[in-house]
C-alpha positions in Angstrom: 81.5 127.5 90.3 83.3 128.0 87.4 86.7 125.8 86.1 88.5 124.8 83.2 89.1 121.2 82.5 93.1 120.9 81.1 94.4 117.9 79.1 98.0 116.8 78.5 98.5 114.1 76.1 101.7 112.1 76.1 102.8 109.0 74.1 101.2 106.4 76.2 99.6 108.7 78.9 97.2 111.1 78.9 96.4 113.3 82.1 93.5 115.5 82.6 92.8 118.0 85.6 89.6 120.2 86.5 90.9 123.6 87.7 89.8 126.6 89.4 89.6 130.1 88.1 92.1 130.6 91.2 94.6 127.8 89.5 93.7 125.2 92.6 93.4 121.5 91.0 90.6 120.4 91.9 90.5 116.9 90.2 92.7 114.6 88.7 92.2 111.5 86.1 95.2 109.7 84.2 94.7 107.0 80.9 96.9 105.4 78.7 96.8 105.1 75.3 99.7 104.1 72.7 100.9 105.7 69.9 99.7 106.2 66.1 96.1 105.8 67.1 94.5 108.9 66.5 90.9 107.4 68.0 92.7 106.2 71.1 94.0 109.6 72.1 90.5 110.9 71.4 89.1 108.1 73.3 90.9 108.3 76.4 91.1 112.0 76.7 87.3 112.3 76.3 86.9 109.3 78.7 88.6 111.5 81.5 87.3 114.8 80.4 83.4 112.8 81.0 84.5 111.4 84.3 85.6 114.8 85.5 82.6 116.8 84.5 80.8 113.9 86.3 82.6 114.1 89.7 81.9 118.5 89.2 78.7 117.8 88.1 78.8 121.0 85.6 80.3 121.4 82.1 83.6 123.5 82.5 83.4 126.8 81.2 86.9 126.1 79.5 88.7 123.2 78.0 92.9 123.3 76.8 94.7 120.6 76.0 98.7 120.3 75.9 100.5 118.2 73.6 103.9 117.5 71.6 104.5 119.3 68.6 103.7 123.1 66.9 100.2 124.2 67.7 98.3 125.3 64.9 98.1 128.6 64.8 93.9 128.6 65.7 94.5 126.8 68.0 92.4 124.1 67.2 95.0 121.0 66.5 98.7 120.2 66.6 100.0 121.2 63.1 102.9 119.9 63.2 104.8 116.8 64.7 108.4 115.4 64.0 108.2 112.8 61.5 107.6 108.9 63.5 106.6 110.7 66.4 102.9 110.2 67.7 101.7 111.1 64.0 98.2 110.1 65.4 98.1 113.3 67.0 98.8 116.0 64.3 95.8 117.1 62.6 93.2 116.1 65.3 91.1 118.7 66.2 90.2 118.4 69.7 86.9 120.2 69.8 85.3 118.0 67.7 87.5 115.2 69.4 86.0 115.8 72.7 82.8 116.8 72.0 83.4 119.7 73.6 80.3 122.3 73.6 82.8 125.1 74.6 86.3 126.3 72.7 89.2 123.5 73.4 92.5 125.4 73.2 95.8 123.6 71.9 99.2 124.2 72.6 102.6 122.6 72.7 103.6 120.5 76.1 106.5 122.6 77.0 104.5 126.3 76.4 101.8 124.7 79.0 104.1 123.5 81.2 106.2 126.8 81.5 102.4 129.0 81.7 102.1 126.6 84.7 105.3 127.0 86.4 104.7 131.1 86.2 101.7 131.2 87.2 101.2 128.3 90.1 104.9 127.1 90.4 108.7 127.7 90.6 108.2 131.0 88.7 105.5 132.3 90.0 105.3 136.1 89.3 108.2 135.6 87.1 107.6 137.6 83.9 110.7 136.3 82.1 111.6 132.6 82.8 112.8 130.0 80.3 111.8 126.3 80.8 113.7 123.0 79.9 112.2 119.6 79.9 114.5 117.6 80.6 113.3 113.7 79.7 113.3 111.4 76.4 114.5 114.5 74.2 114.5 118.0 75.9 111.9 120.0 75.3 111.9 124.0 75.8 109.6 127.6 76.3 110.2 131.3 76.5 108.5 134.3 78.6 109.4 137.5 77.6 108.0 140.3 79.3 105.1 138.2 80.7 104.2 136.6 77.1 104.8 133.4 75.9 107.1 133.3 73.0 105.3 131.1 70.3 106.9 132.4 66.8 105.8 132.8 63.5 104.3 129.1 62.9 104.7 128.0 66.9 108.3 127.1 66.6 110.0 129.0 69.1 111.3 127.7 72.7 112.2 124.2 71.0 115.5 124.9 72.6 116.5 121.1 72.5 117.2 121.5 69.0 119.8 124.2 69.4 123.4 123.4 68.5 126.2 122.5 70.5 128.8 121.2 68.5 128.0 120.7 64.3 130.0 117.8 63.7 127.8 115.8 66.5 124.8 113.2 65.6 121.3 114.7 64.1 118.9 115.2 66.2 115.5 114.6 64.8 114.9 117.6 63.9 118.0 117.7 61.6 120.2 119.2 63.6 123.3 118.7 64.6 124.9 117.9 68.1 121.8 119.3 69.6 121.3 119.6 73.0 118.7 117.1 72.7 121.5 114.7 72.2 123.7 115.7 74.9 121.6 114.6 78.0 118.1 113.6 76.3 117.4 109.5 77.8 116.4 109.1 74.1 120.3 108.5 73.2 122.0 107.7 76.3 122.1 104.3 75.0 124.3 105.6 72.2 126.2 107.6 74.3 127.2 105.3 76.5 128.2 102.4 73.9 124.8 100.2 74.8 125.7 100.2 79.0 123.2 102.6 80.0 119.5 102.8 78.7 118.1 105.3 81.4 119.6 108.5 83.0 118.2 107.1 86.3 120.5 104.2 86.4 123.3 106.7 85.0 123.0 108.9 87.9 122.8 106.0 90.5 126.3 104.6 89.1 128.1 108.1 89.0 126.8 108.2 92.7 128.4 104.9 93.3 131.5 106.0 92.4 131.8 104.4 88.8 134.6 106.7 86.9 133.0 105.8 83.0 129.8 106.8 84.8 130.9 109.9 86.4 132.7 110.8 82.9 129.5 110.7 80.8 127.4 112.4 83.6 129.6 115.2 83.7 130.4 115.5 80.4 126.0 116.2 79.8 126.0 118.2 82.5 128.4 120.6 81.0 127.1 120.6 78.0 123.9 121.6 79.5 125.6 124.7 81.6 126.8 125.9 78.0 123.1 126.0 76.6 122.1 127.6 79.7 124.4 130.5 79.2 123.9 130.7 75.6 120.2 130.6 76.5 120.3 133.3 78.9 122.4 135.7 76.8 119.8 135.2 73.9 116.7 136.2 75.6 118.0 137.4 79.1 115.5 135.6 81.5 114.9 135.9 85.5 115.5 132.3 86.0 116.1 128.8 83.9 113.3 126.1 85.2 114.7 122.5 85.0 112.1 119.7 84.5 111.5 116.2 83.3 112.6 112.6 84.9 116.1 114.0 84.1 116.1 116.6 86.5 115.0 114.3 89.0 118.9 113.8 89.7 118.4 116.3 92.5 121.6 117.9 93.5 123.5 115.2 91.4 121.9 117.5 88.3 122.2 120.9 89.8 125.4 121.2 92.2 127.4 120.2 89.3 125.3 122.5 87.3 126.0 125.2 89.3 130.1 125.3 89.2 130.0 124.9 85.3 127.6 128.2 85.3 130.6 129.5 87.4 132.6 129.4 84.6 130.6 130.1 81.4 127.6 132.2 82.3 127.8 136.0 81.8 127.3 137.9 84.9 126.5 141.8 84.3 126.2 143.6 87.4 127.0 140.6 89.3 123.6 138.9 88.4 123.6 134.7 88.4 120.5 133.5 86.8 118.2 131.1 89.4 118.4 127.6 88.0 115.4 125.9 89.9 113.6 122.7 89.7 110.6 122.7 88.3 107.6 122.3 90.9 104.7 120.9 89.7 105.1 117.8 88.5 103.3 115.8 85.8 100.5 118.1 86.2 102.4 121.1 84.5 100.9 120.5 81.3 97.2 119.7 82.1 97.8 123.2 84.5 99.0 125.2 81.9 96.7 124.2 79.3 94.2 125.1 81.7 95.3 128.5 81.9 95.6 129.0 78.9 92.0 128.6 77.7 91.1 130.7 80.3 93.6 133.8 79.1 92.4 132.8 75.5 89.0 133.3 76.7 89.6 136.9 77.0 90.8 139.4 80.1 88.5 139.5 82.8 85.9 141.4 83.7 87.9 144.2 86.1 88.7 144.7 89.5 85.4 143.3 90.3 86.2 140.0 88.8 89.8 139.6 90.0 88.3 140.3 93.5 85.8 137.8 92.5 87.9 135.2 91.4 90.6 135.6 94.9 87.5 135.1 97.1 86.8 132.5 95.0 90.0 130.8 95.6 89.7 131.8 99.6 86.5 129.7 99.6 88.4 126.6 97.8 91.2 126.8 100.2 88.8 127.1 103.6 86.9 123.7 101.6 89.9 122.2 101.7 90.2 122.6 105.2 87.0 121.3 106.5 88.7 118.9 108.4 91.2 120.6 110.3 88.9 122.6 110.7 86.2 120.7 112.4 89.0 119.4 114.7 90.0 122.9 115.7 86.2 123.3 116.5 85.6 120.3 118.7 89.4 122.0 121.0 88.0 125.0 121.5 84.5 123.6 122.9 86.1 121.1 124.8 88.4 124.3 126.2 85.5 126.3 126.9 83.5 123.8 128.2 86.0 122.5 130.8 85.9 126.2 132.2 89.2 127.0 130.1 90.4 129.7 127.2 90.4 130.3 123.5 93.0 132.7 123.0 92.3 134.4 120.3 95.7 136.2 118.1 95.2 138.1 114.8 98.0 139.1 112.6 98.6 141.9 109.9 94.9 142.5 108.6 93.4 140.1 110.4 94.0 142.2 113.6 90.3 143.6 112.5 88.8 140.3 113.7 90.3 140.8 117.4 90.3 144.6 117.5 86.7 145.3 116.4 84.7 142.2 115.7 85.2 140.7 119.2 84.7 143.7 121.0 81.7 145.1 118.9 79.9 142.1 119.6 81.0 141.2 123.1 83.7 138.8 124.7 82.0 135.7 124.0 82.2 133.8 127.1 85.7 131.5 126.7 87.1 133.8 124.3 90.0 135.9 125.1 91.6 138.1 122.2 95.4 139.3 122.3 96.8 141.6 120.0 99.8 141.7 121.7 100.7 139.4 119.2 101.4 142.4 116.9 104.1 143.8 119.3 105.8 140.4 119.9 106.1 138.9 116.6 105.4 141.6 114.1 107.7 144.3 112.2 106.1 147.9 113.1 105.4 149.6 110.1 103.6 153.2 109.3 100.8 153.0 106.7 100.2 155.9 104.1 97.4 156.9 106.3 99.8 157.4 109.3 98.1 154.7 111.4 100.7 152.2 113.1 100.3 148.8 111.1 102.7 146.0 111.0 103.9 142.8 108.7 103.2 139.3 110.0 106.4 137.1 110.3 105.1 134.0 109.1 108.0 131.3 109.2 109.4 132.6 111.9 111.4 129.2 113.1 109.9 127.7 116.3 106.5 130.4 116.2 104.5 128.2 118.4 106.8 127.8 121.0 107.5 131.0 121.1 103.8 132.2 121.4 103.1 129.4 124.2 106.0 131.0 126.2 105.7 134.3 125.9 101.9 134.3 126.7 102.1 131.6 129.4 99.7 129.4 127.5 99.7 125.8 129.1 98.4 123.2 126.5 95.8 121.3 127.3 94.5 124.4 129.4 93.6 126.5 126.2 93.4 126.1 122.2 95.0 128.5 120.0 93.6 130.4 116.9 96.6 132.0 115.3 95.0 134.4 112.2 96.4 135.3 108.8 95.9 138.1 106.7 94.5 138.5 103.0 94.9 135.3 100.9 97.7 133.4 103.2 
């Protein structure tokens, strides 16, 4: 099977993941290494890229790896970093760094985290979604029209470096009362005259009630809302993806958040940009680098090959499931061999299974199939074709009980198969 191996390289920690064509994770590996040592980022990253070709016991047909800075423009190394910031890394080329037989793609942290998030995460399907990064500085990307905006020389989506008031402190990029500066954990300490060091312990205090706390909390989080909207009325996106340890405030972060958007953020038609958490976590960048050597790799080979690469993922997720669904297995013997019933339901395409398979091939002894279930918990629809089909209501609160009661199944006198359609 093919995968991609994707590496995201941090100031003392470096994360690699093996991934899927399908974008499942199919391995992880974590190191540490410190910064300024150019031969201890190589080291570790090609320490963890070994240990996950060993546990896949292939070579990955592609290799990307995410870190800080402007991307050269190849692809091939970070061209650029800010100066006294993990200068080890700029100018190492990670093919060679590796010893990678196959193309290793570089980009910046925040692009791979964003290509992530739209492809496997909180804007999934989104086609223009801006990210921010919310931790030590804040860190930024752009999707426009489903491509990432990189810029003339990679600059663009650094969006921590925009400014919010020019008579604040440099940031260190040179600017001004950047946003960086305004919630970045990098100069809380500053901001709050030496009492706070970390944004966690900030948050904890404004939670506990303590006014100075609360003050300097607030006043980031406003600041914040005002990029936002300046941000959204610059490049107009589909929703604003929060990450980083600072966004792990949770509702202390965002309800806040929300009211100052209220006030500031330009509504035509009525329209409130979605402000989401980001959901992948620290994988984001290994993810997105990941996909990214695929995509740089070239399009695919058709239909055929996107076909391809979903039964692909079908397969992983089934894998995944081996032991569920061995368990499910040893029910449904027990069931039949204690003189009792499999009841069988299918849903939206599925309905195939219990229409035509069972009956084609005979009621196997034990097996009872019921697509009733399509009248009960299904909205009736009318294909193109005319034939009667129908739209399975998955999260429908309380399904099983429901299905137990309205078919007068008795647990433990029958197991239950309840089928999904397509790639569910």
């Amino acid at each position: 099977m093919r995968y991609a191996i994707g590496v995201d390289v941090g100031g003392t920690h470096v994360k690699a993941a093996s991934v899927s064509e399908n974008g499942v994770v199919l391995d992880r590996v974590d190191g540490h290494t410190r910064d300024g040592e150019p031969g201890a980022f190589a080291a570790t990253a090609r320490a963890l890229v070994e240990d996950l070709e060993t546990r896949r016991g292939e070579t990955p047909s592609w290799m990307g790896v995410a870190a800080p800075g402007l991307a050269a423009r190849d692809g091939r190394s970070v061209a650029s970093m800010p100066a006294g910031k993990l200068a080890g890394l700029q100018g190492l080329v990670w093919q060679e760094a590796l010893a990678s037989g196959v193309p290793v793609r570089v980009m910046n942290d925040a692009h791979a985290a964003l290509v992530a998030e739209t492809w496997k995460g909180a804007a999934a399907g989104c086609r223009d979604a801006v990210l921010l990064t919310l931790g030590t500085g804040v860190g930024g990307a752009i999707l426009s029209a489903g491509r990432l905006v990189e810029g003339h020389i990679g600059r663009a989506g650094h969006l921590g470096h925009i400014c919010l008031d020019p008579d604040g402190p440099a940031s260190i990029a040179g600017m001004p009362g950047a946003l960086e500066y305004a919630i970045g954990n990098g100069s809380l300490a500053e901001r709050s005259k030496g009492r706070f060091t970390d944004t966690r312990a900030l948050v904890e205090a404004h939670r506990a009630g303590d006014a100075e706390a609360t003050e300097l909390w607030l006043r980031s989080v406003w600041v914040l809302a005002c990029a936002i909207a300046s941000i959204v009325n610059a490049v107009d996106p589909e929703v604003v993806i929060l990450g980083g340890g600072v966004a792990l405030a949770g509702p202390a972060l965002f309800d806040p958040l929300a009211r100052d958007l209220d006030r500031v953020e330009w509504r035509p038609l009525g329209r409130a940009v979605r402000v989401v958490p980001a959901a992948l976590g620290d994988l984001a960048g290994a993810l997105g680098a990941a996909r990214r050597a695929m995509e740089a790799a070239g399009p695919s080979a058709g239909p055929a090959a996107e076909y391809l690469e979903r039964c692909h993922g079908l397969v992983e997720v089934v894998a995944a499931q081996q032991g569920p669904i061995a368990r499910a297995a040893d029910l449904f013997a027990g069931a039949i061999l204690a003189g009792r019933m499999v009841h069988v339901f299918g849903s939206g395409h599925s309905r195939i299974m219990v229409e035509e398979m069972w009956p084609r091939y005979g009621s196997f002894p034990g097996f009872n199939p019921l697509v009733e279930l399509s009248l009960t918990f299904h909205t009736p629809v009318v294909g193109a074709n005319g034939q009667r089909q129908a739209m399975f209501l998955e999260n429908v609160p309380g399904l099983a009980e429901r299905i137990l009661r309205n078919f007068d199944v008795k647990p433990p006198d029958a197991a239950l198969v309840v089928s999904s359609s397509g790639g569910n």
